[in-house]
LUMVEXVEX-388083 format. One record per residue: residue number from 1; y, x, z of N, C-alpha, C in turn; chain. Coordinates in Angstrom, 1 decimal. Layout:
// LUMVEXVEX-388083
<pos=NUM; n_py=Y; n_px=X; n_pz=Z; ca_py=Y; ca_px=X; ca_pz=Z; c_py=Y; c_px=X; c_pz=Z; unit=A>
...
END
This chain:
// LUMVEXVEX-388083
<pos=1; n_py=-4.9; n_px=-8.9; n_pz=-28.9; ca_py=-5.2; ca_px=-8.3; ca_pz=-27.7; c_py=-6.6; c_px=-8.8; c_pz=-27.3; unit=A>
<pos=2; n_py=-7.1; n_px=-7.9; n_pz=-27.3; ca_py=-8.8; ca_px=-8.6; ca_pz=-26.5; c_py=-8.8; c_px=-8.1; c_pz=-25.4; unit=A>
<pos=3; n_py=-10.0; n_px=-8.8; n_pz=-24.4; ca_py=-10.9; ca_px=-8.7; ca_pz=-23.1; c_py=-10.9; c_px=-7.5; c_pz=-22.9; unit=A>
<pos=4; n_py=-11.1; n_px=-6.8; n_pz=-23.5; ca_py=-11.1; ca_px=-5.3; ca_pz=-22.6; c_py=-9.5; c_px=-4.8; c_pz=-22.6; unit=A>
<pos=5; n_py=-8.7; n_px=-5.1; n_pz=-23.4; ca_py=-7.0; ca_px=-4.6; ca_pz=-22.8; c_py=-6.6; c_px=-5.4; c_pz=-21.8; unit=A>
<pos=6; n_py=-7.1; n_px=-6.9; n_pz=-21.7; ca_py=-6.3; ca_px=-6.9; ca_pz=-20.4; c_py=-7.4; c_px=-6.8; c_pz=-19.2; unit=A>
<pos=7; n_py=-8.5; n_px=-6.3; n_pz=-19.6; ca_py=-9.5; ca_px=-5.4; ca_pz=-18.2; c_py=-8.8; c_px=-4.8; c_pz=-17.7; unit=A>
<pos=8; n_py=-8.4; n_px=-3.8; n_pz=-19.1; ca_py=-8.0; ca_px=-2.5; ca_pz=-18.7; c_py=-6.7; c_px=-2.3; c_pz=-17.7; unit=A>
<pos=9; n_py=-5.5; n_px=-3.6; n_pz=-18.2; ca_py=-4.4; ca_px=-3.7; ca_pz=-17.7; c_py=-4.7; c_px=-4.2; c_pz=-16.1; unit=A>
<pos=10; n_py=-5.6; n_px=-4.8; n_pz=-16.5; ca_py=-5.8; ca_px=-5.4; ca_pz=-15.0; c_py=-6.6; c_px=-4.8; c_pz=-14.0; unit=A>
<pos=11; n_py=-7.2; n_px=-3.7; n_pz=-14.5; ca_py=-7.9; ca_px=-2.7; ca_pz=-13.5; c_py=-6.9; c_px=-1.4; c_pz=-13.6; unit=A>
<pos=12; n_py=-6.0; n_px=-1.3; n_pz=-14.1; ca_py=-4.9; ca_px=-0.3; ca_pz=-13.9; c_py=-4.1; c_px=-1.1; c_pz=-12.6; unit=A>
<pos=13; n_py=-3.5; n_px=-2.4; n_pz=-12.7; ca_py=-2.8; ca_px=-3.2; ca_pz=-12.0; c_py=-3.5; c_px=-2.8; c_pz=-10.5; unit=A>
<pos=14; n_py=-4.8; n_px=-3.3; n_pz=-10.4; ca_py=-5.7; ca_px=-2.8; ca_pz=-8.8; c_py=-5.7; c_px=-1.7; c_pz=-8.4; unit=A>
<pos=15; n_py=-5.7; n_px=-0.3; n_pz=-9.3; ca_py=-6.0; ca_px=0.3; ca_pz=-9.2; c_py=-4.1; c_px=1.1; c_pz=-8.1; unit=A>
<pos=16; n_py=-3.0; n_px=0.9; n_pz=-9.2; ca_py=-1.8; ca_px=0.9; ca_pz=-8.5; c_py=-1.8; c_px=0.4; c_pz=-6.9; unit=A>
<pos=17; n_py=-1.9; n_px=-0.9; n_pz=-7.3; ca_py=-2.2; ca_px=-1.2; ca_pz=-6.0; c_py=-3.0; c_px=-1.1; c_pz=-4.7; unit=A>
<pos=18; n_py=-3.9; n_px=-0.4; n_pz=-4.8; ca_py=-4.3; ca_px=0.4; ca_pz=-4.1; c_py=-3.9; c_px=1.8; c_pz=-3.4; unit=A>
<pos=19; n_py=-3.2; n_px=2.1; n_pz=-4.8; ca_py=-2.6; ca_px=3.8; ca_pz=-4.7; c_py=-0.9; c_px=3.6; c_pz=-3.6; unit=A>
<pos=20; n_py=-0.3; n_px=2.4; n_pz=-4.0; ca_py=0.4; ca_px=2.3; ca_pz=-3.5; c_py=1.1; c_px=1.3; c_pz=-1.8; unit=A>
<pos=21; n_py=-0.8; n_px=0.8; n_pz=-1.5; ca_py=-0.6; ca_px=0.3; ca_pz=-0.4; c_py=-1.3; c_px=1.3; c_pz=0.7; unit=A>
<pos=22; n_py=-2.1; n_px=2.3; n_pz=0.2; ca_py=-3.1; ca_px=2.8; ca_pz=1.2; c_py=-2.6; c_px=3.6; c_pz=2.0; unit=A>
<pos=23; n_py=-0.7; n_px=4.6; n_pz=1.7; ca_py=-0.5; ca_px=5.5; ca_pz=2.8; c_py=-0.1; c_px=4.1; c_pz=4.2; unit=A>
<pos=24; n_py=0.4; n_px=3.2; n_pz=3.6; ca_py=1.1; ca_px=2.4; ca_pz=4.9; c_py=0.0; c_px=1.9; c_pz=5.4; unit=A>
<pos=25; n_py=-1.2; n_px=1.1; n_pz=5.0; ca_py=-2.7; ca_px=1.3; ca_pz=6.0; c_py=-3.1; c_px=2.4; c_pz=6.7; unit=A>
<pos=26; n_py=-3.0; n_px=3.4; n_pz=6.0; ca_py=-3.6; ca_px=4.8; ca_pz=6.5; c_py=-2.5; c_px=5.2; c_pz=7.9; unit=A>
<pos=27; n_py=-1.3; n_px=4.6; n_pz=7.6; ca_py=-0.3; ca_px=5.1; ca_pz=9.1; c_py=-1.1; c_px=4.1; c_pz=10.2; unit=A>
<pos=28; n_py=-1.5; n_px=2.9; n_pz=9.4; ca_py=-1.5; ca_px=1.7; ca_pz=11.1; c_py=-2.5; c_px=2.1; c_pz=11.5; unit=A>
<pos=29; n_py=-3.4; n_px=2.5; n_pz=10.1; ca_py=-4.9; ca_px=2.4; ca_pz=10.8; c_py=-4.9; c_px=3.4; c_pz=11.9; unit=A>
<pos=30; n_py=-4.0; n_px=4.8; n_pz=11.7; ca_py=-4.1; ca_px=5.8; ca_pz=13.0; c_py=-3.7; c_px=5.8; c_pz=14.2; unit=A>
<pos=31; n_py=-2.6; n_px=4.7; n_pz=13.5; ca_py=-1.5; ca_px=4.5; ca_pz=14.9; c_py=-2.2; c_px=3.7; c_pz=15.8; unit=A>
<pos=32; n_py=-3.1; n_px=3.2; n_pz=15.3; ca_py=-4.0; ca_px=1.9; ca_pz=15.9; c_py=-5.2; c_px=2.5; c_pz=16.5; unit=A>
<pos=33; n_py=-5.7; n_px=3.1; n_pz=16.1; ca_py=-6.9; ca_px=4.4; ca_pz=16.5; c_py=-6.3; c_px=5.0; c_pz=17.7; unit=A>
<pos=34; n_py=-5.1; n_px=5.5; n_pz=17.5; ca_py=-4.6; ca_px=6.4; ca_pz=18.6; c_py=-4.4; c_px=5.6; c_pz=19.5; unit=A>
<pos=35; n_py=-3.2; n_px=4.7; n_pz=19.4; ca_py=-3.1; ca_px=3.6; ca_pz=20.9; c_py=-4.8; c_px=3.1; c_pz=21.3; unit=A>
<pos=36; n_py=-5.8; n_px=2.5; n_pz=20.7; ca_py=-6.7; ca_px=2.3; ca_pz=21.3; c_py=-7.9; c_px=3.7; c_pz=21.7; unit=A>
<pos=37; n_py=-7.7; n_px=4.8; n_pz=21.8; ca_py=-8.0; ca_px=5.5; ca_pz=22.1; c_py=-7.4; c_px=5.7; c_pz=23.9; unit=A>
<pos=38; n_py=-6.3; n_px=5.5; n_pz=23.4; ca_py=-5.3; ca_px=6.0; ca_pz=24.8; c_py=-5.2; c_px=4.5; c_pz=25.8; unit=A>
<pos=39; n_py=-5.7; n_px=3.6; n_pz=25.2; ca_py=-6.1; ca_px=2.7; ca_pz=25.8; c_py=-7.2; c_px=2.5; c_pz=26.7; unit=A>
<pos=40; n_py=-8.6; n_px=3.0; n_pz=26.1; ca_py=-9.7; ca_px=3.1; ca_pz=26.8; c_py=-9.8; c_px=4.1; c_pz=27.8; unit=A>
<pos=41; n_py=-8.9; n_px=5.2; n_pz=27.9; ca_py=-8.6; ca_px=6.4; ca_pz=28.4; c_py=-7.7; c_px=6.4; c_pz=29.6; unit=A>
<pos=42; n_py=-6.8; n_px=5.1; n_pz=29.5; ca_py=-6.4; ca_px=4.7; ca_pz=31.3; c_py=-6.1; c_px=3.3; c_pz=31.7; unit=A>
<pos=43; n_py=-7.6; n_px=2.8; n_pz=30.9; ca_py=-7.8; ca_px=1.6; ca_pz=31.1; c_py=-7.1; c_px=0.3; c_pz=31.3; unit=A>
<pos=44; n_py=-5.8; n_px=0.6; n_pz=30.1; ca_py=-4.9; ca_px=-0.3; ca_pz=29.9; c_py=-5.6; c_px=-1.5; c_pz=29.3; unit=A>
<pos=45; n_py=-6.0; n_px=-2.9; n_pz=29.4; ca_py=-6.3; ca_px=-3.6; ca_pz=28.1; c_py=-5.2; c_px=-4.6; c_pz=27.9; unit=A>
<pos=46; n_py=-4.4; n_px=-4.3; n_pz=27.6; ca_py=-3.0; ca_px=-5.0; ca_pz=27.4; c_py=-3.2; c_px=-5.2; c_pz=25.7; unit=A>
<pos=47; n_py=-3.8; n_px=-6.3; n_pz=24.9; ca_py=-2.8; ca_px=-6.9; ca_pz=23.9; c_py=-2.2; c_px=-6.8; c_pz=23.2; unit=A>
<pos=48; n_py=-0.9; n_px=-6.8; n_pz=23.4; ca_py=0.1; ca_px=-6.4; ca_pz=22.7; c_py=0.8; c_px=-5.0; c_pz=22.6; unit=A>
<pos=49; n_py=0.2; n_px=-4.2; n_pz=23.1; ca_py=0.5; ca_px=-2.9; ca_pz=23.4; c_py=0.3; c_px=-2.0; c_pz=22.3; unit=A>
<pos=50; n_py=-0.6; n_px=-2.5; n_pz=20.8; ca_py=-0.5; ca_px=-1.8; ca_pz=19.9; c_py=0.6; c_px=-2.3; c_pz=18.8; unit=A>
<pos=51; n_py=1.1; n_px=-3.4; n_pz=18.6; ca_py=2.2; ca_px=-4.4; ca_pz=17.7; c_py=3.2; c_px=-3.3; c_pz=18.0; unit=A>
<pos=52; n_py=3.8; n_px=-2.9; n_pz=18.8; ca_py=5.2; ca_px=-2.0; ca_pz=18.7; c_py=5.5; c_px=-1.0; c_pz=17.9; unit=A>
<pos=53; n_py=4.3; n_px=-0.5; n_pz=18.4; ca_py=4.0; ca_px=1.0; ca_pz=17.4; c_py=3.8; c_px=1.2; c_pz=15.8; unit=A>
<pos=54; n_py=2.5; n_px=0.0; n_pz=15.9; ca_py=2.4; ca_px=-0.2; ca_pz=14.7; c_py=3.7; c_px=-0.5; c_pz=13.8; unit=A>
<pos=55; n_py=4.5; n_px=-1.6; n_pz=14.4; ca_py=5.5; ca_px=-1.9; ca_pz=13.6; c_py=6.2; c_px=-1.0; c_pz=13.4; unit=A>
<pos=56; n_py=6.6; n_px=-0.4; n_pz=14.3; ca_py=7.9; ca_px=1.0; ca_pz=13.7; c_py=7.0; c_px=2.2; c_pz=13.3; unit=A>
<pos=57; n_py=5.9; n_px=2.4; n_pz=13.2; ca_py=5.2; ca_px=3.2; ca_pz=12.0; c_py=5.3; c_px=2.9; c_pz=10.8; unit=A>
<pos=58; n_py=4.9; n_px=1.3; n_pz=10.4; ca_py=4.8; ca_px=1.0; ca_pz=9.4; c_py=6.0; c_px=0.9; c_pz=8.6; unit=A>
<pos=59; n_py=7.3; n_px=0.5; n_pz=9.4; ca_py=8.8; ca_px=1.0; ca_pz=9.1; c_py=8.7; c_px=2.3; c_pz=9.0; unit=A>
<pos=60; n_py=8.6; n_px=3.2; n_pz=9.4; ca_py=9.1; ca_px=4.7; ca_pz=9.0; c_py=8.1; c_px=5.0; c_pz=7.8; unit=A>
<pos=61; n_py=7.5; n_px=4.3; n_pz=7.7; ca_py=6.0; ca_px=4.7; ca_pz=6.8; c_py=7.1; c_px=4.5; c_pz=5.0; unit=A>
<pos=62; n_py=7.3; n_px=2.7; n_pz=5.1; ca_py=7.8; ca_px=2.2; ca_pz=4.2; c_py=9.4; c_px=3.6; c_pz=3.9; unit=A>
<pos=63; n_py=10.0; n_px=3.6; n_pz=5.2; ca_py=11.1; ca_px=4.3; ca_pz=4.6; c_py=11.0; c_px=5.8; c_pz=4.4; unit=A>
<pos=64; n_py=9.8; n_px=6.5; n_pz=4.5; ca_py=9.6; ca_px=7.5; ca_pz=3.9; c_py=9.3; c_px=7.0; c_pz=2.4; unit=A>
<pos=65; n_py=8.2; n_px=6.3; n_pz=2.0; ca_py=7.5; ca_px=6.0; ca_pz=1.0; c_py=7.8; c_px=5.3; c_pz=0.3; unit=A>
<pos=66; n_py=8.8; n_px=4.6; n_pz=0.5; ca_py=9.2; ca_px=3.2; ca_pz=-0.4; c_py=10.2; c_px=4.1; c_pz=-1.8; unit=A>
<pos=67; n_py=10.3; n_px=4.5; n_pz=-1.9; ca_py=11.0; ca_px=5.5; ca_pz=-3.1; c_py=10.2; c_px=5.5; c_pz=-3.8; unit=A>
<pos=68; n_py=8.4; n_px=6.4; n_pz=-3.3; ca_py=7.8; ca_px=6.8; ca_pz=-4.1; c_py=7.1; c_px=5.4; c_pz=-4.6; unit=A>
<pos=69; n_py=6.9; n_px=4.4; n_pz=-3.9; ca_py=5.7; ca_px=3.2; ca_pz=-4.2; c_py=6.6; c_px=2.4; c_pz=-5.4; unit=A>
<pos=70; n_py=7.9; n_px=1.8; n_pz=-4.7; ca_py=9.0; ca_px=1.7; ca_pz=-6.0; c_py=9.4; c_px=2.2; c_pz=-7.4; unit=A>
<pos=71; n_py=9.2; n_px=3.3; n_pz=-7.1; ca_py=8.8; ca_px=4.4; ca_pz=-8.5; c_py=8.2; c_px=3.9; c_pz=-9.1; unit=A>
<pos=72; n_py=6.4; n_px=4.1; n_pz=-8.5; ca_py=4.9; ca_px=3.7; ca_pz=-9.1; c_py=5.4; c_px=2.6; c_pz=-9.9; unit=A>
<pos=73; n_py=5.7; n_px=1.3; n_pz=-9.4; ca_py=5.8; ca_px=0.0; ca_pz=-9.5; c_py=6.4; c_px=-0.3; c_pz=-10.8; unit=A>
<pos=74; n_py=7.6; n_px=0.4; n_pz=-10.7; ca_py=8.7; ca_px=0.6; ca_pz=-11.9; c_py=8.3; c_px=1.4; c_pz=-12.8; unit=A>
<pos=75; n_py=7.5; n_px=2.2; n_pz=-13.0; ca_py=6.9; ca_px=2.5; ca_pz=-14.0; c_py=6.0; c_px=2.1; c_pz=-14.7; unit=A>
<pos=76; n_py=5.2; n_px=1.8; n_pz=-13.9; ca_py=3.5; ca_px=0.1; ca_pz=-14.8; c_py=4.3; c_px=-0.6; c_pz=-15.5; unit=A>
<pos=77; n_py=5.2; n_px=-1.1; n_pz=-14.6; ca_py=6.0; ca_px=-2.5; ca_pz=-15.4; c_py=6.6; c_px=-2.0; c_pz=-17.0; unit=A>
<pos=78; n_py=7.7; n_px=-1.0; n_pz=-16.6; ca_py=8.4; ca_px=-0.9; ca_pz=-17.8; c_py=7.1; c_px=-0.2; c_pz=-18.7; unit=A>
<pos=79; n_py=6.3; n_px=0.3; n_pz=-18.7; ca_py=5.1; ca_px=0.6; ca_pz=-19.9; c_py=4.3; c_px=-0.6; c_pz=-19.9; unit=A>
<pos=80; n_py=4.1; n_px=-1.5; n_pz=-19.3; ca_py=3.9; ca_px=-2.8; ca_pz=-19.6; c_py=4.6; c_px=-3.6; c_pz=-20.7; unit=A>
<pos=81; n_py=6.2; n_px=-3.8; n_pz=-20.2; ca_py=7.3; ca_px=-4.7; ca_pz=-21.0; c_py=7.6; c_px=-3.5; c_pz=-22.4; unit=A>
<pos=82; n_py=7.2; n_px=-2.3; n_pz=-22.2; ca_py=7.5; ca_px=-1.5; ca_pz=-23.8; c_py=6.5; c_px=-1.6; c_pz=-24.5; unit=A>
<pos=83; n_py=5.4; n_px=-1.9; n_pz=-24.2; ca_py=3.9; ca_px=-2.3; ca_pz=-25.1; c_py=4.0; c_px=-3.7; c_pz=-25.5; unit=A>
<pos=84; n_py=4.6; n_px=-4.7; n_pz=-25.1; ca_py=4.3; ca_px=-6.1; ca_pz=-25.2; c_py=4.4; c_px=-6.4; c_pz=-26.6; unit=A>
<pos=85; n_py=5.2; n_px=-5.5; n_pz=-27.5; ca_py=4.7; ca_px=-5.9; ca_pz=-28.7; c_py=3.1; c_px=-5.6; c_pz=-29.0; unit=A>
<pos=86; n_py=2.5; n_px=-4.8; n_pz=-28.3; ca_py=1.2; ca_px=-4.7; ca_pz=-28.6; c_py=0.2; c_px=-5.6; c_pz=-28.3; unit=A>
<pos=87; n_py=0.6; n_px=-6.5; n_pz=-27.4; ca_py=-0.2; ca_px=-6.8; ca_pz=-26.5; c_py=-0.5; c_px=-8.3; c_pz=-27.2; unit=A>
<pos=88; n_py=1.0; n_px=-8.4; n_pz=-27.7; ca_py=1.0; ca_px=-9.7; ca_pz=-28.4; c_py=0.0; c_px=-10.3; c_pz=-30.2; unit=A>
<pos=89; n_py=0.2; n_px=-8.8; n_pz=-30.8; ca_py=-0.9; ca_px=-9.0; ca_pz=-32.3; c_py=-2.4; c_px=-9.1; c_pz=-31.7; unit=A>
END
């Protein structure tokens, strides 16, 4: 195994991980956008007023998505652990 397979594995690895963290950022970041939108708009500055939301976004987010991100995950791996004889000469 040389330096460039485990680049490669390891820029596959980031690359997953990215694919598989960005819809659940992409929900807070809006959900966060929107409450501070609607914040500056009737001049609430309350704090804690975005944490609720967020949270049960990011909950419905995960349980829409967690099937598909679980998938992703479970698939690298097992084409990981079925190569490992490769990886090992």
């Amino acid at each position: 195994m040389t330096i460039d397979d485990v680049t490669a594995i390891a820029g596959r690895a980031l690359f997953l991980i990215i694919k598989v963290s960005a819809p659940v950022l992409l929900v807070s970041l809006v959900i966060g956008l929107i409450i501070s939108i609607f914040q500056t708009v009737t001049s609430i500055q309350e704090q804690t007023l975005t944490f609720v939301p967020k949270i049960i976004s990011v909950f419905v987010a995960l349980m829409i998505l967690g099937h598909w991100m679980l998938n992703s995950m479970t698939e690298f791996m097992t084409e990981l652990w079925s190569n490992f004889s490769l990886y090992i000469s």
